[in-house]
Every structure is written in C-alpha cells, then in structure tokens.
C-alpha positions as CSV (number, residue, x, y, z in Angstrom):
1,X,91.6,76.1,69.1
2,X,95.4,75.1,70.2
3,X,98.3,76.9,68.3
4,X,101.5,74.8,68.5
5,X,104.5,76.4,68.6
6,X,107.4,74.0,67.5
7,X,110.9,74.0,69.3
8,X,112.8,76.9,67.8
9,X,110.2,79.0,66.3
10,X,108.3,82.1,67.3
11,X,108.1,82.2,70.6
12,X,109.2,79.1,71.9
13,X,112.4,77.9,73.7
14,X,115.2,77.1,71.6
15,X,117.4,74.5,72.9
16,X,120.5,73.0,71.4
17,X,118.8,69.3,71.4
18,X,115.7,68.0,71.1
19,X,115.3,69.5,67.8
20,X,114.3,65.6,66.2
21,X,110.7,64.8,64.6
22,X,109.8,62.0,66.9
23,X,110.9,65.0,69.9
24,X,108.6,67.2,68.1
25,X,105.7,64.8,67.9
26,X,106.1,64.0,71.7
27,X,105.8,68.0,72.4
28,X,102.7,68.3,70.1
29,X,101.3,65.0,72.4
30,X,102.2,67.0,75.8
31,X,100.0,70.2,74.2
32,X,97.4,67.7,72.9
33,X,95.3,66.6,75.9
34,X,92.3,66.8,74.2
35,X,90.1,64.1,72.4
36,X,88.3,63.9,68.8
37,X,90.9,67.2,67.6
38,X,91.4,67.7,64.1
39,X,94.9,68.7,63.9
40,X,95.9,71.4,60.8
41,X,99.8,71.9,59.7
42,X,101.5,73.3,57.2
43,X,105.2,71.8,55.7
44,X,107.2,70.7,58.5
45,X,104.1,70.7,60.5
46,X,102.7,67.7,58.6
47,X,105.5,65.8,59.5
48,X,105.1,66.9,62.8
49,X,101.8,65.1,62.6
50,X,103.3,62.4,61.0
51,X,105.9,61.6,64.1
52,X,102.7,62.0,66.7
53,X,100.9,59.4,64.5
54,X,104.0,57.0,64.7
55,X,104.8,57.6,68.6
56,X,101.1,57.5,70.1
57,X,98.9,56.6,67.4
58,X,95.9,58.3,66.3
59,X,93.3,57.3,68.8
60,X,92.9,61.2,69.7
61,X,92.6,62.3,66.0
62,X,89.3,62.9,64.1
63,X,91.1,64.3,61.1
64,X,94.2,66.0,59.7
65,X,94.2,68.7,57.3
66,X,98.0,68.7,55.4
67,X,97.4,71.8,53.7
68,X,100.6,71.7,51.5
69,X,102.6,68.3,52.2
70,X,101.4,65.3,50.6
71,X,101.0,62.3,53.6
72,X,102.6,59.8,51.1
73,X,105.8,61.0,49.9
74,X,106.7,58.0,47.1
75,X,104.7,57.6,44.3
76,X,103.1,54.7,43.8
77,X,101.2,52.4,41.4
78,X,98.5,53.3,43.7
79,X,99.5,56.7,45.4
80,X,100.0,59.1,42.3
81,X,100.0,62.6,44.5
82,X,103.6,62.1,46.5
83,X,106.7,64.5,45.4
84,X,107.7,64.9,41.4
85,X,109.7,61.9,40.5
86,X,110.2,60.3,43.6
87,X,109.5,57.0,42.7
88,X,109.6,53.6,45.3
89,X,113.8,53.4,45.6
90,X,115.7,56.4,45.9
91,X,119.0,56.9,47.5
92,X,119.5,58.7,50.8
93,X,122.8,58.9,52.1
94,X,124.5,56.3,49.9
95,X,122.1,53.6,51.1
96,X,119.1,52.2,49.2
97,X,115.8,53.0,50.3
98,X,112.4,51.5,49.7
99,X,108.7,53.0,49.6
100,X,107.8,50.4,52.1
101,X,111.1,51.8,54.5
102,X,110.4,55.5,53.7
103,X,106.5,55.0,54.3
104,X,105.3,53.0,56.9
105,X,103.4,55.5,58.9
106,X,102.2,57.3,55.8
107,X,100.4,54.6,54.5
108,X,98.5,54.9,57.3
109,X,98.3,58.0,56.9
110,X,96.6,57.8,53.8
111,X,94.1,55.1,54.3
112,X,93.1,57.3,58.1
113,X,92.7,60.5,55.4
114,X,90.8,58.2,52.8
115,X,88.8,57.1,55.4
C-alpha cells in the first residue's frame, strides 16, 4: 500500500506553483510505478485521479474506489448520481458550459467503474 501525499498537505512540500490538478495527477504518476493498482481517494483526491486518468490514461489502473465524489459531476438523462441540480449547462465564470465540455474524462470514468 502507497499513501499519497498531495502538494501542500501533511507532510509534503509546499511550493508557491504547481498547485494545478493536471500537476497533481503528474505527481500521483511519478509515486505510481506500479501495475494493476487500485487507486482509493477521497474529495479532492478523486479529482486527483481524475487528472492522472486524463494525462496518462488508465492502462495502470485495475480499479478506483471514489469514496465520496461522484466520477460524473452533471446529471444526465443517463447519469442520475452527479451533484444536486447540476444539470448539462451551467455557467462558470460568465461562459457557458456543456456536460460534454465539463465531462470528457468522466465519462470515461464511469463506463471504466461500470465496467
């Protein structure tokens, strides 16, 4: 068993920069060099998870336990379990977003945890 440590938190360095998802995904891939690893998170961690999924895919991954972060955020005509109310276009930061914008690597997600 491998206990990450993000940037910033317990014991761990905390650096002005570097403190991005995608940057945390790359750290959890430079403490992953193992195969067939079922990776566990809580909040923030999931997404974590999420941004190592996006950057290196999931060839190393048997599994993923999201123990309190849904891996879809939008609900959907077929995804009924994301956030309360957050339905396919919301706005973030004055600009319109779309399910399909907000969750491309969940969908995968969710069809690698269906699977």
């Amino acid at each position: 068993m491998l206990a990450f440590d993000r940037r910033s938190h317990g014991e761990s360095d905390g650096p002005a920069y570097g403190q991005r998802m995608a940057r945390h995904g790359a750290d959890l891939a430079e403490l992953l060099d193992v195969r067939d690893a079922l990776l566990v998170a809580a909040s923030m961690g999931a997404d974590v998870i999420r941004a190592y999924a996006d950057l290196f895919g999931t060839g190393r991954v048997r599994g993923v336990v999201s123990v309190d972060q849904t891996p879809k955020l939008v609900n959907t005509g077929d995804w009924a379990y994301g956030f309360y109310g957050l339905t396919p276009v919301i706005e973030a930061c004055g600009h319109v977003v779309t399910a399909d914008q907000s969750d491309r690597l969940s969908a995968e997600l969710v069809a690698f945890a269906r699977a």
